[in-house]
N, C-alpha and C positions, 0 to 999 in steps of 0.2 A: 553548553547551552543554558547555564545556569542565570546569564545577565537576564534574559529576556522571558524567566520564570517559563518555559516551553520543554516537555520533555518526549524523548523519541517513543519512550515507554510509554506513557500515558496517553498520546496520539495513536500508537498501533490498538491499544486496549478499549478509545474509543470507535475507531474503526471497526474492529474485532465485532465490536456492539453494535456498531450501525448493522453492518453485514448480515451478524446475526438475526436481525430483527426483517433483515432481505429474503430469508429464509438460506442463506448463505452456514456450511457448517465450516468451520475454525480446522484446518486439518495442521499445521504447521503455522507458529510465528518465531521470528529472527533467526533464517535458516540462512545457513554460513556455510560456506564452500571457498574455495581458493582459486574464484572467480569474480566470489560477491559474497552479498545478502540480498533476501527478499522479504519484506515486511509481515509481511500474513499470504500463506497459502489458504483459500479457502477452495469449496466444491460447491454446488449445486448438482440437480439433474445430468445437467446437459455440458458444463462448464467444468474445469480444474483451475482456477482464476489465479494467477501470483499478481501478487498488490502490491504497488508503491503508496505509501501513506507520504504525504507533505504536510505537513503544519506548519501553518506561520501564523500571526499577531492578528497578519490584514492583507489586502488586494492594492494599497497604494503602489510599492515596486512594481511587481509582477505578480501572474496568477501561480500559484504552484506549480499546475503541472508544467508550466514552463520550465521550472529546472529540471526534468527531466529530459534532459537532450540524447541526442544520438548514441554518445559514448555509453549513458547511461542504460540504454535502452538496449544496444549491444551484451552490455555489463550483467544486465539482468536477464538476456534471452541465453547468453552463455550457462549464465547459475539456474535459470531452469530447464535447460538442456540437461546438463547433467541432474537433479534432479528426478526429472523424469527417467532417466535410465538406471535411478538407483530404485526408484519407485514407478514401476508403470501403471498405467490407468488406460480406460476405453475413454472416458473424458475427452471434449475438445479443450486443448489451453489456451489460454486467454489472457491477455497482460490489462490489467484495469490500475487507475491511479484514482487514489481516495485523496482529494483537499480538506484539509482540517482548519477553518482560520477561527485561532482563538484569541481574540480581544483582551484579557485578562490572564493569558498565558493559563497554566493550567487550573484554574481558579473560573474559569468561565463555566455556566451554570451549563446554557445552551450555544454549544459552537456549530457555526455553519459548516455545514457535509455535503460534498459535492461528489458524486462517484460516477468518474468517465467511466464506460466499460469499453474495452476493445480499444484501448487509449493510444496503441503503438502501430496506426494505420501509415 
């Protein structure tokens, strides 16, 4: 991802931040199973939330969450199945998708943040 100055790290880490400031806490980022990954587990109250972070440049293509398709969304309810059965919670989970489009790749001061919750209806 080096052409287009955009890093996967630096997008979870502004998420991370947006979240936080949602009153959302950081419970796991780039959690790895032989299923997947999942960008940032966060909590709330009421919520166990696993996030898919998107970053792109801009909106001309397509919007972000549109790459997360069907496979992916399987991909990701698989790795927080097991997840959850290594870690229980009274939490309801929740699959939510953060859009990051940064103009300036990661160099942009203020990047637009868009966060579907409940993104995998």
């Amino acid at each position: 991802m080096g052409r287009n100055n955009l890093s996967g790290a630096w997008g979870e880490a502004v998420a991370a931040q947006y979240l936080k400031k949602k009153h959302y806490t950081l419970v796991a980022a780039g959690y790895r199973c032989r299923f997947g990954e999942i960008d940032l587990i966060v909590q709330n109250q009421q919520f166990l939330v696993f996030v898919e972070v998107k970053l792109r440049k801009g909106e001309a293509f397509a919007q972000a969450r549109e790459f997360v398709d069907g496979r992916k969304q399987e991909r990701l309810r698989l790795t927080a199945s097991l997840y959850l059965s290594q870690n229980p919670t009274g939490l309801q989970p929740r699959f939510d998708v953060v859009e990051i489009y940064a103009p300036q790749g990661t160099a942009t001061v203020s990047p637009k943040i868009i966060h579907w919750e409940d993104a995998f209806q």
